[in-house]
N, C-alpha and C positions, 0 to 999 in steps of 0.2 A: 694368473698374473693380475694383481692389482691395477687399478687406473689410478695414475698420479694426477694429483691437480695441477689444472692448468693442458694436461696433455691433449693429443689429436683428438683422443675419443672424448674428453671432457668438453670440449671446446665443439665439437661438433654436435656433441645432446644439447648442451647450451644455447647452443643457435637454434637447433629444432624446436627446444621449450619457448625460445625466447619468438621465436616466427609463430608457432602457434598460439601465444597469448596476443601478439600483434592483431594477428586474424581474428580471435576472438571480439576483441576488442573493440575490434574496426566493424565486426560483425551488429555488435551492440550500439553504437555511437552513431554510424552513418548516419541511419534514418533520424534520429532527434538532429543530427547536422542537414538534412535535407526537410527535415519541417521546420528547422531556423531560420532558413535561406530560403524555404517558400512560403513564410509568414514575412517578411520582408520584400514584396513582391506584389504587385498589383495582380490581380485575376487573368486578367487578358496575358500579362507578360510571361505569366507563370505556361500558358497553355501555347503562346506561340514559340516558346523553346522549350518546353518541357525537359530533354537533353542535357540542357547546360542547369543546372540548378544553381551557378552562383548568381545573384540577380544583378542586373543593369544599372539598374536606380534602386537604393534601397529606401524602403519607405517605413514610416508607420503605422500607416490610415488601419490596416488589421487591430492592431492593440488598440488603437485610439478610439477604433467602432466599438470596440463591446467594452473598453475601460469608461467613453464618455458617450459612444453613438454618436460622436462627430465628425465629420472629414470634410469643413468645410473649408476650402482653399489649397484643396489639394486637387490630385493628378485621377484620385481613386472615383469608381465609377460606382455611385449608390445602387444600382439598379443588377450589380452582382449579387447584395447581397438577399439573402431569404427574409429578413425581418426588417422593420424598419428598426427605426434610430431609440427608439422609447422603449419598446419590444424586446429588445437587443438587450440593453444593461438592465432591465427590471429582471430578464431574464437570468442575465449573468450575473447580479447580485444578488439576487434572492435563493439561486442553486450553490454561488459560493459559501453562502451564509449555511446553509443548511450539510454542504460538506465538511464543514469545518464544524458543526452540531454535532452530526453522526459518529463521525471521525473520531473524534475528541470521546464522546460516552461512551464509543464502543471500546475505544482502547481502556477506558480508567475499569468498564465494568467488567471488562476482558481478565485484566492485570487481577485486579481483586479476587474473583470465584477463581481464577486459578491460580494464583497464589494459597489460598486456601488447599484446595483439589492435590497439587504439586506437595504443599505440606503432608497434607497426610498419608501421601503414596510415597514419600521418603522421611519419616518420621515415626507415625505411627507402626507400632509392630504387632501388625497385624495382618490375614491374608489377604482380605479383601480390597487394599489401595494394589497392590498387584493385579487384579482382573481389573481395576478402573483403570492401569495403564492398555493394557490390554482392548479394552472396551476403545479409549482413546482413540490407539492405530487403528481398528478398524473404522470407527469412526469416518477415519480420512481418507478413508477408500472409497465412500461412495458418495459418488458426484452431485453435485448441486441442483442439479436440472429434477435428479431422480426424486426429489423430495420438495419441489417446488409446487404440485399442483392438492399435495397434502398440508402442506404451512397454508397453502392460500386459503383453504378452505378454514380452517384452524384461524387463521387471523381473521379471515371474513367473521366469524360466529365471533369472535371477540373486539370487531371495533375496533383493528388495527388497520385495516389498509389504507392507504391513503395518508398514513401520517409519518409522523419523520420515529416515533414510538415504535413501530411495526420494524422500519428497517434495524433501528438499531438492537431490540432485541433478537429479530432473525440472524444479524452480524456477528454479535457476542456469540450465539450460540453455536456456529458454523467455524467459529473462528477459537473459542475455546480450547477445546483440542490440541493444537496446535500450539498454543501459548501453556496449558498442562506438559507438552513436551518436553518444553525449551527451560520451562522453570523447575522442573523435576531433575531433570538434569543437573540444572546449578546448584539447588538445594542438596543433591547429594553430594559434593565436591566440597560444602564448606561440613566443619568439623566438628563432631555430635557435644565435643567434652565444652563449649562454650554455653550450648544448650542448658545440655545436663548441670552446670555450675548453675545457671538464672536459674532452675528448677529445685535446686537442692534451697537455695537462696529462699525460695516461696512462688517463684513464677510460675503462673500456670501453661498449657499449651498454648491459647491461644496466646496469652501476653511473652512467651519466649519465642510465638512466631512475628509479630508486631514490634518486640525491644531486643529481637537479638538476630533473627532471620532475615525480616525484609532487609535493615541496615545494613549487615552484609549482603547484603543481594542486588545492592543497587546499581552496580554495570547491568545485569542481568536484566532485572526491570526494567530498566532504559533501553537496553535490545531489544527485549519482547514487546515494549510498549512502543519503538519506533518502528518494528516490522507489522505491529496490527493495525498500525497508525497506515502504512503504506497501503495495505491492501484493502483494509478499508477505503480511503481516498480514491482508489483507482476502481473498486470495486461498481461492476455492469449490470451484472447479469440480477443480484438481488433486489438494488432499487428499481431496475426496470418490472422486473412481476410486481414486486409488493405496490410499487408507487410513482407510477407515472404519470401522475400531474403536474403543472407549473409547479404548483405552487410549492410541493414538496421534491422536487428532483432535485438531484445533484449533479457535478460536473461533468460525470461521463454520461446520463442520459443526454446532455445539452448536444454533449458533442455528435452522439450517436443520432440524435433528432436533425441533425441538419445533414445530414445525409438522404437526398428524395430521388426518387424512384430516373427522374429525366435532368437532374439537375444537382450538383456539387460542388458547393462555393468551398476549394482546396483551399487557399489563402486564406481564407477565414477561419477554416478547422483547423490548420496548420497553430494559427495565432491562437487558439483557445486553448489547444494540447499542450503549446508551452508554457503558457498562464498555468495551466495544470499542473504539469510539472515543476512549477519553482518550488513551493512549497515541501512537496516532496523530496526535492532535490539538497534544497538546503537544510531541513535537517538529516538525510543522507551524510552529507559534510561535516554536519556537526557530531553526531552520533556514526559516525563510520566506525569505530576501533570495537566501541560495543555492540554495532549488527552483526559484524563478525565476530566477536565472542557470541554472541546468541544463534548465531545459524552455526557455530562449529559445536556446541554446546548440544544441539537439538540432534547433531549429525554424530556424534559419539556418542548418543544412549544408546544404553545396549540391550 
């Protein structure tokens, strides 16, 4: 017996699907809704209700410290926080600066080499772009950590640690993979005879991948360059080995640095996580239709 629409059982998976995306959701969202409302929040307020996370008084003296280092004439008690006033924003603009460096090279040199890589694994006929897909997957089975004290050494002999050069080509190169996935996929979906007409025409490969491929490819590239753009951005665990100095960290070492052993100024990591996240966020918003053609893209190779 068929289920008709609209009937008992339709209506009952409906509600099941529709309560579990709810939860999900709620799962996702909370905690960036409870670091909104505890960056809004004085130090003291935040830990004598902890409980209640909508705040009292909302404030800005959080954003206001690390966007100018001032909160003079406010409620907020200087002596919360870990760094003084000058400390603070040299800090926080000079890690911004250099997140938006890394970020940026690592997505444009990402998109490039494999754009190429993706080309010639659905293009070329031959067998070997087949074990480069192959090579790929494995690739991305092993964890970051397991190859971190072999790059360092590797970068040490080359004069890379310590700069913003070192992380972005460890970036690129951890992160390629992963963007050969997504774009090998899309290349195979668009259609060989537009190809083959530029080719017959005089075009050679690389100029039918540059004046006939990328062009169409440009949802795809926008996917992939706003998902490598993300995890870049948010990326810990790399800049912290390669480069943990002022002068060259980025967002997340900042935030990860103010966390000490007897002492946690919440409110203030609250406020820098969300600083962190706009960027992020808003192109999310903008590029939403194409992340999702690129993660369903990378999630249907076969």
């Amino acid at each position: 017996m068929r289920m008709t629409a609209w009937g008992p059982e339709y209506i009952r998976r409906k509600i099941v699907a529709e309560t579990v995306n709810i939860l999900i959701i709620l799962f996702l969202v909370l905690p960036v809704l409870a670091a909104v409302f505890g960056s809004l929040q004085t130090e003291r307020a935040l830990l004598q209700d902890y409980l209640n996370p909508w705040p009292k008084e909302i404030i800005f003296d959080n954003y206001r410290w690390w966007l100018t280092g001032s909160v003079e004439g406010t409620v907020y008690e200087k002596s919360t926080f870990l760094l003084d006033a000058g400390s603070a924003v040299r800090l926080f603009r000079g890690s911004f600066l250099n997140s938006i460096v890394v970020s940026v090279a690592v997505t444009v040199l990402t998109l490039l080499f494999a754009s190429a890589a993706a080309y010639a694994a659905t293009r070329v006929p031959v067998r070997w772009p087949r074990y480069l897909m192959i090579i790929n997957l494995v690739s991305r089975m092993v964890p970051v950590f397991v190859l971190m004290i072999p790059l360092f050494v590797v970068l040490r002999q080359w004069g890379l640690l310590n700069s913003r050069t070192g992380i972005i080509l460890t970036e690129t190169g951890f992160y390629l993979p992963f963007a050969v996935i997504i774009l090998a996929s899309y290349f195979q979906s668009l259609p060989h005879e537009l190809e083959d007409a530029a080719r017959v025409d005089g075009c050679d490969r690389l100029g039918a991948l540059f004046h006939i491929i990328l062009p169409l490819s440009t949802p795809g590239l926008m996917a992939c360059g706003a998902i490598i753009f993300i995890f870049s951005w948010h990326d810990l665990f790399i800049p912290l080995i390669i480069s943990p100095k002022s002068e060259t960290m980025t967002l997340p070492i900042i935030m990860a640095s103010l966390v000490r052993s007897y002492s946690v100024p919440y409110a203030s990591i609250m406020a820098v996580c969300i600083i962190t996240l706009i960027p992020t966020f808003a192109l999310s918003l903008l590029l939403q239709k194409y992340v999702v053609q690129g993660l369903t893209a990378g999630a249907l190779k076969g």
